[in-house]
NUNU-484027 format. One line per field, with one value per residue (C-alpha): residue in one letter; x, z, y. Coordinates in steps of 0.5 Angstrom, whole numbers, m for minus. Layout:
<sites>
residu: (A / ...) $
u: (X / ...) $
w: (Z / ...) $
v: (Y / ...) $
</sites>
This chain:
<sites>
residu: (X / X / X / X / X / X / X / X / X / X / X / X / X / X / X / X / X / X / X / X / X / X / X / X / X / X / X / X / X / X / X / X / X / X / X / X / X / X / X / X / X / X / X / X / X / X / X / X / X / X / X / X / X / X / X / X / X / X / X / X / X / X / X / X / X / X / X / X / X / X / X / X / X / X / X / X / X / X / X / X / X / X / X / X / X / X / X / X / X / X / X / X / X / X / X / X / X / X / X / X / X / X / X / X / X / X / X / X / X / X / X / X / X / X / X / X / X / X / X / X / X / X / X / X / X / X / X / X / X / X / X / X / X / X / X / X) $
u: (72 / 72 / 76 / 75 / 75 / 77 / 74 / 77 / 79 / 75 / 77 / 79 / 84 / 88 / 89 / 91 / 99 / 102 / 106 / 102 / 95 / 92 / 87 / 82 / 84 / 79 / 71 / 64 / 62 / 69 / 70 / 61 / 64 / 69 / 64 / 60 / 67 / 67 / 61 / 61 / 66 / 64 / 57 / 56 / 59 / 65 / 72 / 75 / 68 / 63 / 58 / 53 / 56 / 50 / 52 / 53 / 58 / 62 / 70 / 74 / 79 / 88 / 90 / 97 / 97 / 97 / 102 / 107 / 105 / 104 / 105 / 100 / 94 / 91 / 93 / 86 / 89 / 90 / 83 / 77 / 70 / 71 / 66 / 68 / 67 / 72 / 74 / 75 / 77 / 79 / 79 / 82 / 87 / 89 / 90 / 95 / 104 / 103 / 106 / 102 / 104 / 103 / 96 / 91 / 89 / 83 / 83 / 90 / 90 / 84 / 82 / 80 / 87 / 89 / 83 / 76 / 70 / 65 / 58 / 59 / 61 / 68 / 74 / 80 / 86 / 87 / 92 / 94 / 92 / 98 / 101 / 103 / 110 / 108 / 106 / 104) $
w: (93 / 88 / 82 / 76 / 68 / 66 / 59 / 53 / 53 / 51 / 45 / 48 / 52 / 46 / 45 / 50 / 53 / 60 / 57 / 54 / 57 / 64 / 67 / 65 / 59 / 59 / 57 / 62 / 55 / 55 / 62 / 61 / 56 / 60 / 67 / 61 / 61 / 68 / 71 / 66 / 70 / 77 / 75 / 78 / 85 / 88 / 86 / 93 / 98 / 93 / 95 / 90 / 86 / 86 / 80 / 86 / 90 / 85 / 83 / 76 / 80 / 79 / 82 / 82 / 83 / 79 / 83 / 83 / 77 / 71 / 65 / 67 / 68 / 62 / 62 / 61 / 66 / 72 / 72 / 76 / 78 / 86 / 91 / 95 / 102 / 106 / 110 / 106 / 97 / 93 / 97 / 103 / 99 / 95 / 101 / 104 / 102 / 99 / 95 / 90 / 90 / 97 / 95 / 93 / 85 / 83 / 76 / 77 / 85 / 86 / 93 / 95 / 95 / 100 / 105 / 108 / 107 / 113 / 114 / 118 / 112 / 115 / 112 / 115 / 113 / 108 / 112 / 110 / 115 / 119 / 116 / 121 / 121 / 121 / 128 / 131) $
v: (m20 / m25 / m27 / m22 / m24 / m17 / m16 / m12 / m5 / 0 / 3 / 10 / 9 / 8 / 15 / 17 / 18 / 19 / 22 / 28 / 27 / 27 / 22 / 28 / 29 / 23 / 25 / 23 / 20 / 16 / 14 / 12 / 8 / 5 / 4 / m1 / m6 / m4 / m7 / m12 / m14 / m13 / m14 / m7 / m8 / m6 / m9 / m9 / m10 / m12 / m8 / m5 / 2 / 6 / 11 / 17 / 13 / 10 / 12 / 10 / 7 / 6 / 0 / 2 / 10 / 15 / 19 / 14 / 9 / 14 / 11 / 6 / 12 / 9 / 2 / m2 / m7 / m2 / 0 / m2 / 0 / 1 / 5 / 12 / 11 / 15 / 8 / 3 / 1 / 6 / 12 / 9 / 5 / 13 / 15 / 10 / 9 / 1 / m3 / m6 / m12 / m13 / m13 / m17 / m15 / m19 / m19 / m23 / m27 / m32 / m28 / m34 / m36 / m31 / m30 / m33 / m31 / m30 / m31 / m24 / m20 / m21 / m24 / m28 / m30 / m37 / m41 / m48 / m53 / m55 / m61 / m67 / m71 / m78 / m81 / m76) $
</sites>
């Protein structure tokens, strides 16, 4: 996970309104045009593990979910491009009770503040060195 430079907003989400339209409302040729700025974005990877979004396992992603965040359904900065595994990113998170605050959001947070990327694959938990008092 890396820091995200979100682009412009494609245009169609602006006609769209929580409080009259569904996230289907939107059609294949809007949600193409909004995968454009997406992977422009994630340069055609993960929002949350990076790895490569072939176009049969990818997902239009809600950072904050639609079930409890309606009114940010169309909201451009809400939108990320994440894969569909079943055990990780975008599927798993909808899955979850969670506060979206508590988690990383990569087009605001510098991940590398937060975490440590392995050469594994892994991550660990960025953690300031210990600071010492002075004579010890």
């Amino acid at each position: 996970m890396h820091k995200l430079n979100r682009p412009t907003a494609p245009r169609c989400l602006k006609k769209y309104d929580h409080r009259t339209n569904v996230w289907k409302d939107v059609s294949s040729e809007e949600k193409d045009g909004i995968w454009q700025q997406l992977e422009e974005m994630q340069e055609k990877r993960c929002a949350y593990c990076e790895s490569k979004l072939p176009d049969d396992r990818k997902h239009i992603e809600h950072f904050r979910q639609r079930s409890s965040f309606g009114r940010l359904t169309f909201a451009w900065e809400n939108l990320f491009g994440s894969c569909i595994r079943e055990e990780s990113c975008g599927k798993y998170k909808d899955k979850q009770s969670y506060d979206p605050d508590s988690l990383i959001k990569p087009d605001i947070d510098d991940p590398d503040q937060f975490l440590v990327f392995l050469t594994d694959a892994k991550n660990a938990p960025n953690r300031p060195p210990l600071a010492f008092a002075s004579g010890q």
